[in-house]
C-alpha positions, 0 to 999 in steps of 0.5 A: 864694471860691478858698481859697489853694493852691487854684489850685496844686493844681489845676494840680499836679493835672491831671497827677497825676490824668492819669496815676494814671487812665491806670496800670494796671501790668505784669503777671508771672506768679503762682508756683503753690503748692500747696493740698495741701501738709502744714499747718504747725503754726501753732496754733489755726485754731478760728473764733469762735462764730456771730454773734461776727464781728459784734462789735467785739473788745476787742483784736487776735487771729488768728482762724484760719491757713491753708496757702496752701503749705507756707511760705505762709499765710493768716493771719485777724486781728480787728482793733479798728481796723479793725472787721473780719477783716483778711487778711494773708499770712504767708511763713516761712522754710525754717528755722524753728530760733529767733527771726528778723526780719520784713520787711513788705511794703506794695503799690500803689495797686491792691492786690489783695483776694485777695493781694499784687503783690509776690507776683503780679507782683513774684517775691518768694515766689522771693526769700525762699525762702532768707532767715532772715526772716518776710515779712508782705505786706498784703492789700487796702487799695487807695488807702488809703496804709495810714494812718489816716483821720479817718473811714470812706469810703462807698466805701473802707470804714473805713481804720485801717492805720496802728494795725492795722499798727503797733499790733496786728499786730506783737506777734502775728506775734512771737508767733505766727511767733517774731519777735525784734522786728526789723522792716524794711518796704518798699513800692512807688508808694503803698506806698513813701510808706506805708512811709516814712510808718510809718517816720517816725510809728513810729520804734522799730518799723523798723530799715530801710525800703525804697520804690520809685517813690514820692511823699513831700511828702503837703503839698506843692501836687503830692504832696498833688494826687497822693494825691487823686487816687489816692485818687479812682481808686478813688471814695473821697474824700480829704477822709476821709483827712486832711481838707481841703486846710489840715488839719494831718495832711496835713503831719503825714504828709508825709516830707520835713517829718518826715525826721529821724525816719529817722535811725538807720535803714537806707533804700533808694530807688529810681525809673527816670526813666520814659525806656522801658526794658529791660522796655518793649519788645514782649517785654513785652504791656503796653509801651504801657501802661507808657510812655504812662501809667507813664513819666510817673507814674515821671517825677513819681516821680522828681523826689520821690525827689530831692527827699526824697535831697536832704533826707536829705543835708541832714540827714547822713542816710545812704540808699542811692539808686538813680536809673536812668537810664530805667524806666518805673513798672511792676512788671518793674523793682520786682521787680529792686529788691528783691534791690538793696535787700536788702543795705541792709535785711538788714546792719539786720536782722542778717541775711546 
C-alpha cells in the first residue's frame, strides 16, 4: 500500500535528489595563517587523564584551545549530547577590551571534518578582521542540518546539534571569549535552513539571523524530499533524523509553520535565481559545475526563499530580502552576501 504523499514526494523528490547528487560547489582560495603566531591566553589547554575521553561528561566543558593563528583557534568541547569531543573554531576580534556579541556561523550540506567553508571558500577570517564580535564557525557536521535526531545513524554517527548548539556551547563561549549573551547565527544551503530552524525552536537565544540559498518548508511534500536527499548523499538515512514521512517533528521543524517565532528578530535573505551569473563564467574553473548542477539547486532555492518572505509579509514581520536576478548556488556569491547581511545583523547586535 502507497502511504498518502507518498506519490508526491517521490516526484518532488527526483528533482531534489538529481541536483543535491550532481552539487558539488565552487572552490575559493583558503587565507593562509600561521601556526607560529604568539598563544593567546585562553586558559587551561590541560587534556583529561587517560581513558577519561572514553566516558560520557556530566555536562559541556572545553577540554583544550589551540592557536590556529594569533586570532584563530581551535577550541575542543566535551559535549554530553553529542557523546564525544566536538570541534568548533573560535575567531576573536582584534580588540579584545570588554564583553562583545557572537555570531555563529552554520556550513553546508558538505561541511568539512577539519574546518569551515565559510572560512575555506566564503572570505570570512578577512571580513571579521575589523569587527568587535566573536565568530564561532562549526566543524563537521555534514548532512546533519544541525538539529537533533531521534537516533544515531550508522553512518552519520550520533546527531544532537541543535542541544550542543543552543544549550551547551554558548554559555562557555560567553565564558570563556567574554560574550555579553548577544547572539546573531547565519548559514548557507542546508545551514541556512538550520539557522533559521534554531531561530525559530530557540528564540531568546538569537537577536538576528541571516540564510542564504536555503530550503525552509522541512514538511512540505518538496522540502521534506529535499532534506532526504541531501541527507542520502552522504549514506545516512533520513528516517533517523525526524523519523518517517507522517512523524510530527518533520513539521515541528518546518520554518514557514513556526515563522512567527521570528518576530522581533533581525532577518537577512538571500538567493540568485540559478540564471549563470558574474561568478560562472570560465575565469571561474568550476563553472560548469555551478550552472549544471547549481543553477537548478539555487533555482528550488529561490522559490522557498519566496515562499518563506511571503509568509513573513503575511505576519507584518519585517526581513531584509535579497532576490538576484541570476546566480547560481555556489560559494562565489554567498561570500558576497555576507558583507550585504552584515548591516542587518550588526544594528541587532549593537554593533557598528
Amino acid at each position: 500500500m502507497v502511504r498518502r504523499g507518498s506519490s508526491r514526494r517521490r516526484l518532488a523528490g527526483a528533482f531534489a535528489t538529481t541536483t543535491a547528487l550532481l552539487f558539488t560547489g565552487a572552490v575559493l582560495a583558503e587565507p593562509g595563517w600561521s601556526r607560529a603566531d604568539p598563544p593567546i591566553d585562553s586558559g587551561s589547554n590541560e587534556e583529561p587523564p587517560p581513558g577519561l575521553d572514553r566516558v560520557r561528561p556530566a555536562y559541556a566543558a572545553i577540554s583544550r584551545v589551540e592557536n590556529i593563528s594569533d586570532r584563530l583557534l581551535r577550541v575542543q568541547v566535551k559535549s554530553p549530547a553529542m557523546e564525544r569531543t566536538v570541534e568548533v573554531q573560535v575567531l576573536v576580534p582584534a580588540h579584545r577590551d570588554g564583553p562583545r556579541p557572537t555570531v555563529y556561523m552554520l556550513d553546508g550540506r558538505a561541511a568539512p571534518a577539519d574546518g569551515n567553508d565559510w572560512i575555506i571558500k566564503g572570505d570570512a577570517l578577512n571580513f571579521f578582521a575589523d569587527k568587535p564580535v566573536n565568530v564561532v564557525f562549526t566543524v563537521g557536521g555534514p548532512a546533519s542540518y544541525y538539529t537533533d535526531w531521534q537516533r544515531p545513524d550508522p553512518k552519520l554517527g550520533t546527531n544532537r546539534w541543535e542541544t550542543f548548539l543552543t544549550r551547551e556551547l554558548p554559555p562557555l563561549i560567553d565564558s570563556r571569549f567574554a560574550g555579553n549573551g548577544s547572539n546573531a547565527l547565519t548559514g548557507v544551503s542546508m545551514g541556512a535552513e538550520a539557522a533559521m530552524m534554531l531561530a525559530t525552536r530557540n528564540p531568546d537565544l538569537y537577536r538576528a539571523v541571516g540564510a542564504h540559498s536555503g530550503c525552509y518548508a522541512m514538511a512540505s511534500d518538496y522540502g521534506q524530499a529535499q532534506a532526504r536527499a541531501v541527507v542520502g548523499t552522504f549514506g545516512g538515512d533520513p528516517d533517523n533524523m525526524f523519523g518517517p514521512e507522517e512523524d510530527p517533528e518533520w513539521a515541528a521543524h518546518d520554518v514557514l509553520r513556526r515563522a512567527e517565532a521570528l518576530r522581533g528578530k533581525a532577518i537577512y535573505l538571500s538567493t540568485g535565481s540559478g540564471l549563470p551569473g558574474e561568478h560562472d563564467t570560465p575565469a571561474n574553473p568550476d563553472w560548469r559545475t555551478t550552472i549544471a548542477a547549481g543553477g537548478p539547486i539555487e533555482a528550488g532555492a529561490d522559490m522557498c526563499t519566496r515562499q518563506l518572505a511571503i509568509r513573513l509579509q503575511q505576519l507584518d514581520i519585517p526581513a531584509a530580502v535579497e532576490f538576484r536576478p541570476t546566480g547560481t548556488h555556489s560559494w562565489p556569491y554567498w561570500a558576497a552576501e555576507l558583507p550585504r547581511s552584515w548591516p542587518t545583523l550588526a544594528a541587532a547586535l549593537g554593533v557598528s
